[in-house]
PAGU-159495 format. One line per 10 residues: number of its first residue (from 1); their letters; for each residue x negated, y, z negated of C-alpha. Coordinates in nm, 3 decimals. Each point is the difference from the previous one (the first is absolute). Layout:
<vexses>
NUM) a) X Y Z | ...
</vexses>
This chain:
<vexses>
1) xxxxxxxxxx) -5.956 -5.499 1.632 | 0.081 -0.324 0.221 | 0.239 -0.298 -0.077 | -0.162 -0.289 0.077 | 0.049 -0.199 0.290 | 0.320 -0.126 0.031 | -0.078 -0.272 0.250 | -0.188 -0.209 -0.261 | 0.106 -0.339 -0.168 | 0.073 0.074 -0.299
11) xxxxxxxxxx) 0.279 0.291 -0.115 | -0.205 0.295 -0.185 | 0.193 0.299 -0.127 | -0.043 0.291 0.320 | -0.113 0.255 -0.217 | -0.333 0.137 -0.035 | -0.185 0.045 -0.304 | 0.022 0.352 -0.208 | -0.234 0.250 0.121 | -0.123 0.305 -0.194
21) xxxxxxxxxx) -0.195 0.315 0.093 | -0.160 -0.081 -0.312 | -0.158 -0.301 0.069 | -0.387 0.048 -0.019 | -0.251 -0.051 0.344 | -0.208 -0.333 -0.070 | -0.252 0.124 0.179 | -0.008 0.311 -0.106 | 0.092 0.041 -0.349 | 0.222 0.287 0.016
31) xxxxxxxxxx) 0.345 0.070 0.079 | 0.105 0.043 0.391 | 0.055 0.368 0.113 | 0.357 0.136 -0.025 | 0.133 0.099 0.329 | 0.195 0.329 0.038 | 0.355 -0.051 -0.064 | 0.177 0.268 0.186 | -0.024 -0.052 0.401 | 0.208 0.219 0.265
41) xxxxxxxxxx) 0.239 -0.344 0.065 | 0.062 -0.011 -0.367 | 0.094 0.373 -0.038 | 0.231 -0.065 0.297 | 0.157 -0.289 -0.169 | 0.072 0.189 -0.291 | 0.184 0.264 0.240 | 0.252 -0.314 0.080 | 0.036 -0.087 -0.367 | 0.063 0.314 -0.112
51) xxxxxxxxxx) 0.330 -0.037 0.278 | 0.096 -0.333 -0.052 | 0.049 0.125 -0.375 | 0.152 0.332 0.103 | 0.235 -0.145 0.268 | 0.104 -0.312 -0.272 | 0.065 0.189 -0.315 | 0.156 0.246 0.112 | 0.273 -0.172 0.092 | 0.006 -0.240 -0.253
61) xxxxxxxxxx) 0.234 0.160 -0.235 | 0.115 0.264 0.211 | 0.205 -0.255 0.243 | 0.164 -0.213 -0.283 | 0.126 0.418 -0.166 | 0.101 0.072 0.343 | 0.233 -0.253 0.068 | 0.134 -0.095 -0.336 | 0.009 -0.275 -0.278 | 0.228 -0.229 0.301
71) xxxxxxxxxx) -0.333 -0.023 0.194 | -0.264 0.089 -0.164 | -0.053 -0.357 -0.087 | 0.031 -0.105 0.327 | -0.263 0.207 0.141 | -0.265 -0.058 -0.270 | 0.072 -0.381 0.078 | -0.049 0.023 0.337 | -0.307 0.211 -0.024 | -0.159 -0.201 -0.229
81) xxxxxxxxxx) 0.134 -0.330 0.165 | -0.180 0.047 0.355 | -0.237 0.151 -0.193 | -0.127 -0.353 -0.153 | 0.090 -0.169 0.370 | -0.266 0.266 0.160 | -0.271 -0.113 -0.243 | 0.060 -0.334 0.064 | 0.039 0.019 0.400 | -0.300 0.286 -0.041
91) xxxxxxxxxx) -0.330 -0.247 -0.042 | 0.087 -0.215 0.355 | 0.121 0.373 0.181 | -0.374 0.131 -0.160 | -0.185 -0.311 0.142 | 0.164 -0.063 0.326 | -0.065 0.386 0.098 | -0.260 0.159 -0.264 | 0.078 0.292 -0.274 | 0.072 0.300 0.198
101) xxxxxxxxxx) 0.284 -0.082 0.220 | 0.193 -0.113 -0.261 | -0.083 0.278 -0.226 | 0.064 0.248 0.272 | 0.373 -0.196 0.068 | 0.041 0.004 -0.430 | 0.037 0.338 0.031 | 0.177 0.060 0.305 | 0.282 -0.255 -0.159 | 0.003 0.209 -0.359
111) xxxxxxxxxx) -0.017 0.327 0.148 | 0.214 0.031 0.325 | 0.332 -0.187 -0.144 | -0.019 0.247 -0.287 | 0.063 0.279 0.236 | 0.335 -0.176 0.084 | 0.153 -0.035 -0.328 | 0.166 0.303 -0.026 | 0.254 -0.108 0.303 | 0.188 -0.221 -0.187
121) xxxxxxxxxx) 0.055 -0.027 -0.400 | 0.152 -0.327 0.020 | -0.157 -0.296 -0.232 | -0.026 -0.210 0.330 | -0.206 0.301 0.222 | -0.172 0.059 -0.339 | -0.088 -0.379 -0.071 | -0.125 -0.049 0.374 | -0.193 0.252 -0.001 | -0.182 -0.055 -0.345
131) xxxxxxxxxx) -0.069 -0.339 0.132 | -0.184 0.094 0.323 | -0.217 0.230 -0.260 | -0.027 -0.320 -0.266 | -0.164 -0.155 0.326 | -0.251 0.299 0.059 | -0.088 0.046 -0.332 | -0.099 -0.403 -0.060 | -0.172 0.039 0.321 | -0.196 0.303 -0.096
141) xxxxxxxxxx) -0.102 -0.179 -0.342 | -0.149 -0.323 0.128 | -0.151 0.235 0.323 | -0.100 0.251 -0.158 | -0.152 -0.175 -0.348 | -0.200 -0.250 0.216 | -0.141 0.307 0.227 | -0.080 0.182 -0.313 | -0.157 -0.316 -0.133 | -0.247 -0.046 0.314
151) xxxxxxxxxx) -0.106 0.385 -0.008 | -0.104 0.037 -0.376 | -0.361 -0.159 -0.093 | 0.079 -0.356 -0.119 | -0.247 0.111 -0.257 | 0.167 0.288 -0.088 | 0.362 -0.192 0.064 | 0.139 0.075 -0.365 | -0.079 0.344 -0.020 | 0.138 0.078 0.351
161) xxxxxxxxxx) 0.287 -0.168 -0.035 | 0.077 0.173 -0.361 | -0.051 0.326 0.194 | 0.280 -0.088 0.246 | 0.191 -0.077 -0.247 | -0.013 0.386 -0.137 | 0.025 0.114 0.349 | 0.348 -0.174 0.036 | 0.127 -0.009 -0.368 | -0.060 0.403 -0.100
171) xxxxxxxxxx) 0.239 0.025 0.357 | 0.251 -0.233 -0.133 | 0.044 0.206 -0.313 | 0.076 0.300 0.149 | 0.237 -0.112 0.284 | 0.191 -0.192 -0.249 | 0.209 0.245 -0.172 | -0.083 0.246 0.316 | 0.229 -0.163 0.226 | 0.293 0.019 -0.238
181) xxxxxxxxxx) -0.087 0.333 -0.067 | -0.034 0.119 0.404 | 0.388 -0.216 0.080 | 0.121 0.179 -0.245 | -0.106 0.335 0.037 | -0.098 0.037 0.395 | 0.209 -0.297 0.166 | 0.002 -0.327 0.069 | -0.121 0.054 0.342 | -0.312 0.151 -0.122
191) xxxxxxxxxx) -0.141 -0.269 -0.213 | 0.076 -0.290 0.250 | -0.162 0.236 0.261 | -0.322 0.095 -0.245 | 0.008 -0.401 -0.048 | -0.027 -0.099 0.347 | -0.197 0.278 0.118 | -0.293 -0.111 -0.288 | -0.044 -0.335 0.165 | 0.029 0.062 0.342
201) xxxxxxxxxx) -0.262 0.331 0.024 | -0.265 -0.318 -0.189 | 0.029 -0.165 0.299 | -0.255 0.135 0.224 | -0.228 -0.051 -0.240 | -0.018 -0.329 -0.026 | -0.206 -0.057 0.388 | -0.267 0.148 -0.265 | -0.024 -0.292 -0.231 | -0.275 -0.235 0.179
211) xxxxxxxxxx) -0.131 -0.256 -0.201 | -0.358 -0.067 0.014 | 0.094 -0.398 0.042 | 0.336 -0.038 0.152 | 0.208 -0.298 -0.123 | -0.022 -0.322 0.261 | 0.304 -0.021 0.275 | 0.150 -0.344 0.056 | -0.164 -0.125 0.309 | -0.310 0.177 -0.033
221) xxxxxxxxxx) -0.298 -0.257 0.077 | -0.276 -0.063 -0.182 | 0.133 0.135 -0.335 | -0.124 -0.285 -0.259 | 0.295 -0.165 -0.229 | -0.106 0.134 -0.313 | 0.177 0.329 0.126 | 0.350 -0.145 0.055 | 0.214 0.193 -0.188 | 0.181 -0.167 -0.281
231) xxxxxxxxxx) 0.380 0.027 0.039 | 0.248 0.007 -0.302 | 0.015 -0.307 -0.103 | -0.337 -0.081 0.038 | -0.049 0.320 -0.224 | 0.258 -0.163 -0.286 | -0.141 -0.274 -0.006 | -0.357 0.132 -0.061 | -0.115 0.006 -0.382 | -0.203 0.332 0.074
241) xxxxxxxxxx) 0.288 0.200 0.170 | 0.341 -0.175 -0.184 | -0.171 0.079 -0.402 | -0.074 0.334 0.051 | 0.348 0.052 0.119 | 0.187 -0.207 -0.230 | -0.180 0.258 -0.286 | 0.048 0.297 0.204 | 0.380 -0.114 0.074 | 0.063 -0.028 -0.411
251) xxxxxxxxxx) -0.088 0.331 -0.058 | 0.178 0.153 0.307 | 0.323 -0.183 -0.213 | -0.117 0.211 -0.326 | -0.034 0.327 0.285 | 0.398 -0.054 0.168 | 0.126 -0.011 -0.380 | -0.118 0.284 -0.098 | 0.050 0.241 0.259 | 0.346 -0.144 -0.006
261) xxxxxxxxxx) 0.087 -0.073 -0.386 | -0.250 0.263 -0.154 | 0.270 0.287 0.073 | 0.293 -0.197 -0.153 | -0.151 -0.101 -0.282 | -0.113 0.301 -0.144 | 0.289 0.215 -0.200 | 0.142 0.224 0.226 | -0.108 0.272 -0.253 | -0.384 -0.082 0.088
271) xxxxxxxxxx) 0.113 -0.005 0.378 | -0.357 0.261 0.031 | -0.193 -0.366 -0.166 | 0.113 -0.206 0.280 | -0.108 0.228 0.263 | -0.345 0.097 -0.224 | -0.055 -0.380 0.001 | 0.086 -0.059 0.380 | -0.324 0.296 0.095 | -0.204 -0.122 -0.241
281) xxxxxxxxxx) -0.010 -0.376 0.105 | -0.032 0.108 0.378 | -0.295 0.228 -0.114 | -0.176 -0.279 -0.221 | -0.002 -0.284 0.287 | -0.125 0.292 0.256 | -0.291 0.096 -0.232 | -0.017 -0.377 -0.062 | -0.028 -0.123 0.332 | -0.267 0.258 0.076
291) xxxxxxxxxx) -0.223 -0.142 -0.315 | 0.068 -0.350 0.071 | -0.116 0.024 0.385 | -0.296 0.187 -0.144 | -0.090 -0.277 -0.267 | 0.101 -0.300 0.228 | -0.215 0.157 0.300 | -0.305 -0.025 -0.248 | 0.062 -0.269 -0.275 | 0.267 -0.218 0.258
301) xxxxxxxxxx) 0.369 0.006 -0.048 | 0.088 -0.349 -0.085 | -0.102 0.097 -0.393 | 0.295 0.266 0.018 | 0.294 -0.199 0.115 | 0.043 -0.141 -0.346 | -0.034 0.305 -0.226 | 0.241 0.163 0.242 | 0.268 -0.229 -0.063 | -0.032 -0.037 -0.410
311) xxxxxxxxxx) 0.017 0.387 0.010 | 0.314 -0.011 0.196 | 0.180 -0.245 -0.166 | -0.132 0.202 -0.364 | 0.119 0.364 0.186 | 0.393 -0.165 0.099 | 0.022 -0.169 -0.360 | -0.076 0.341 -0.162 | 0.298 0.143 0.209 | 0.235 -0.200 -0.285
321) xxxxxxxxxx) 0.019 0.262 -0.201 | 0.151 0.238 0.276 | 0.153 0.197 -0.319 | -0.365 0.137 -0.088 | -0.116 0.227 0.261 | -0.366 -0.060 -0.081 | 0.018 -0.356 0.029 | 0.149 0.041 0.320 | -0.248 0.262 0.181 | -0.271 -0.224 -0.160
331) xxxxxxxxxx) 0.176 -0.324 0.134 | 0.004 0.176 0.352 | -0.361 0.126 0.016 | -0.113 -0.326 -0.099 | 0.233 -0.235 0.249 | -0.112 0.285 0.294 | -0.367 -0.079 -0.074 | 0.049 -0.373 0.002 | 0.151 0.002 0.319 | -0.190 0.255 0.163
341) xxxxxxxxxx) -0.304 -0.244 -0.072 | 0.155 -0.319 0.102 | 0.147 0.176 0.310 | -0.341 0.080 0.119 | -0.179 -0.316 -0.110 | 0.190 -0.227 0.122 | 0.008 0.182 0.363 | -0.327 0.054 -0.028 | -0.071 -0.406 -0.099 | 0.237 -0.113 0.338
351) xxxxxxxxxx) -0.171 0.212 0.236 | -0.368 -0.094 -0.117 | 0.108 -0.395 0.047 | 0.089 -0.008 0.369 | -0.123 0.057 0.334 | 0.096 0.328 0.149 | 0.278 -0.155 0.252 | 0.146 -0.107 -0.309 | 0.089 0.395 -0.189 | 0.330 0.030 0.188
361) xxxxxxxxxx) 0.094 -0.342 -0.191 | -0.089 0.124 -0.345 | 0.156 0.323 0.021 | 0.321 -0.191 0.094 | -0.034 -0.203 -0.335 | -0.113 0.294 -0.210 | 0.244 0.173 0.138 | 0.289 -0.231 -0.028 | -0.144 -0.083 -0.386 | 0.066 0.372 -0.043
371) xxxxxxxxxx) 0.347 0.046 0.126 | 0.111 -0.337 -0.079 | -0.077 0.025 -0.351 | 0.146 0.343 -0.096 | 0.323 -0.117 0.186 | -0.007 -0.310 -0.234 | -0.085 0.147 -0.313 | 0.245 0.321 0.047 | 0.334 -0.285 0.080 | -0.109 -0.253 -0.199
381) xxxxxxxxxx) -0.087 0.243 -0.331 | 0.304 0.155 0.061 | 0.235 -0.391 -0.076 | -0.304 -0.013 -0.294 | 0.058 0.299 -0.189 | 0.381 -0.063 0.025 | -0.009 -0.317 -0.262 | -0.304 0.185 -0.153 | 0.020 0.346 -0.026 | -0.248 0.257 0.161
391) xxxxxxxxxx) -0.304 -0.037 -0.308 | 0.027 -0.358 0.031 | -0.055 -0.039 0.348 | -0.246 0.231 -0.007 | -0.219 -0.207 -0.252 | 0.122 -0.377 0.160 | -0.131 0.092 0.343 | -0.325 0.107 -0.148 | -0.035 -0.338 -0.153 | 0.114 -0.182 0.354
401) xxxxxxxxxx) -0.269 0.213 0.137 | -0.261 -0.246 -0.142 | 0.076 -0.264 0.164 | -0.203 0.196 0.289 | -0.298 -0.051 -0.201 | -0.027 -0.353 0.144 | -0.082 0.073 0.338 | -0.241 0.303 -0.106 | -0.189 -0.202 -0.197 | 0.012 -0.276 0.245
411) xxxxxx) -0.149 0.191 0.249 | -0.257 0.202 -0.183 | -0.157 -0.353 -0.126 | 0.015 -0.179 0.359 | -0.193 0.353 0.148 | -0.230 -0.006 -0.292
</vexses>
């Protein structure tokens, strides 16, 4: 959809109304036809997110082993730090010179300084290097989600984007523990090499990603206003864009906590629980992503974004009882589907209310919602659960969680 003009007198919000496959034809009576989903530009896209996942976690937990609890820190923080500064640098990089150069330069940043970590296993080599990779990776995000934004159907949007979601997060699952497993038992060398090597042979596939409507270059004449694209602020400030992401954000917090506190606060004799819960969440919000772009493609997504978040506060306040094992496999399959459907409805929602100039900009915010609010919730939950013990904070964040029910509800009645 199109903002409206921003040239006019008075100030109106820049974000298009929702959109749904499922709206019916006036004229016709009957719903529109589906277009195909799969194109040859999308299956090339998923080549490069199948690397960028490859190339990331593989190294995410195999660096901090490698070099020991004196760095580790310091190399997560400075991959995650220039990280967050590549998603917010990554909308003005994606508008000044379009989706694939930067995508193509994402990976060349993430894959070819992995090659050189083995020459040095000093925190300082190690820290540099993870933050020229932060910077690829946040530039691959905000590319590469805006790029896979413009090649999916918009009326198809929620279902394609749940499917790129499996094609990166089945990836993610595996590499995890498998780069661990491959420093330990066939070198260093070979995972960093393996890691680089996965994003730089995506490369030449990204000439192959043409978009049927290119985004507008700065300078280009005759290109109306309506197709400026918004930049991050503008994008805050906007009701349509900043609600969705204030929701999504809350239960990214409830996602960092338990990944991070899930592990600790089950006994150490139900240390298989932990794990059991940790696969079972990641399951439910892939199945539930995959549902949810379904449903929203047909029925719209904007009725999903509040169930979503009741059912993930509910799923985190069942994790209280961490000493019952049901309670907490039950509390884990029921967070993962909560967030796996307000993960893809909100996405879905900020893509379907702006102009396509505009996707690099909300995959910044998504994106930044995302890893900004598991950071949060994984330090702050962490000073929490010191004055209140693990079941506490488990079932007090849960509660806080509501107060993200203002903004869904706000913006499901002022799209109504």
């Amino acid at each position: 959809m199109t903002p409206p003009d921003p040239t006019a007198n008075s100030a109106p919000d820049p974000i298009a109304p929702d959109s749904t496959a499922a709206t019916v034809s006036a004229a016709t009576g009957t719903a529109p036809t589906r277009p195909p989903l799969l194109s040859r530009a999308l299956l090339l896209r998923f080549v490069s997110v199948v690397a960028v996942t490859v190339s990331f976690f593989l190294l995410l937990s195999a660096v901090p082993t490698h070099v020991g609890r004196g760095a580790a820190g310091l190399a997560t923080g400075a991959l995650m730090l220039s990280t967050v500064l590549g998603e917010l640098a990554g909308p003005r990089i994606v508008g000044r010179y379009g989706h694939r150069g930067p995508l193509a330069a994402g990976l060349f940043l993430l894959g070819a300084p992995a090659l050189a970590l083995p020459l040095d296993d000093g925190a300082a080599w190690t820290a540099s290097v993870c933050l020229v990779r932060g910077l690829g990776f946040g530039l691959t995000m905000v590319a590469g989600g805006a790029l896979t934004a413009a090649l999916i159907p918009a009326e198809r949007r929620g279902e394609g984007l749940a499917l790129v979601g499996l094609v990166g997060g089945v990836p993610s699952l595996v590499t995890l523990p498998l780069g661990v497993w491959m420093s330990g038992h066939l070198g260093y060398t070979t995972v960093t090499m393996a890691a680089g090597l996965a994003a730089l042979a995506a490369i030449p596939t990204v000439p192959g990603l043409r978009e049927t409507q290119p985004p507008k270059t700065h300078g280009t004449e005759g290109t109306s206003a309506d197709a400026e694209a918004l930049g991050m602020v503008a994008a805050v400030r906007a009701a349509g864009l900043r609600r969705p992401a204030l929701v999504f954000s809350a239960t990214a917090v409830a996602a960092g906590i338990l990944v991070t506190f899930v592990p600790l606060a089950v006994p150490r004799a139900s240390a298989g629980v932990a794990t059991a819960a940790l696969l079972v969440q990641s399951t439910a919000s892939t199945v539930a992503r995959w549902l949810a772009g379904r449903y929203g493609d047909r029925r719209g997504s904007a009725r999903l974004v509040t169930p979503g978040l009741l059912a993930s506060a509910a799923g985190l306040s069942m994790l209280a009882a961490t000493a019952g094992p049901v309670a907490v496999l039950m509390g884990a399959a029921v967070f993962g589907t909560g967030f796996g459907i307000v993960q893809n409805a909100t996405l879905t929602l900020m893509y379907s209310r702006v102009s396509r100039p505009s996707y690099g900009t909300v995959s910044a915010l998504w994106n930044l919602a995302y890893d900004g609010g598991m950071g949060v919730g994984a330090a702050g939950f962490g000073l929490l659960a010191a004055h209140t013990g693990y079941a506490w904070g488990f079932a007090l964040t849960g509660v806080l969680m509501m107060g993200a029910l203002a903004p869904a509800v706000r913006d499901r009645r002022s799209r109504a």
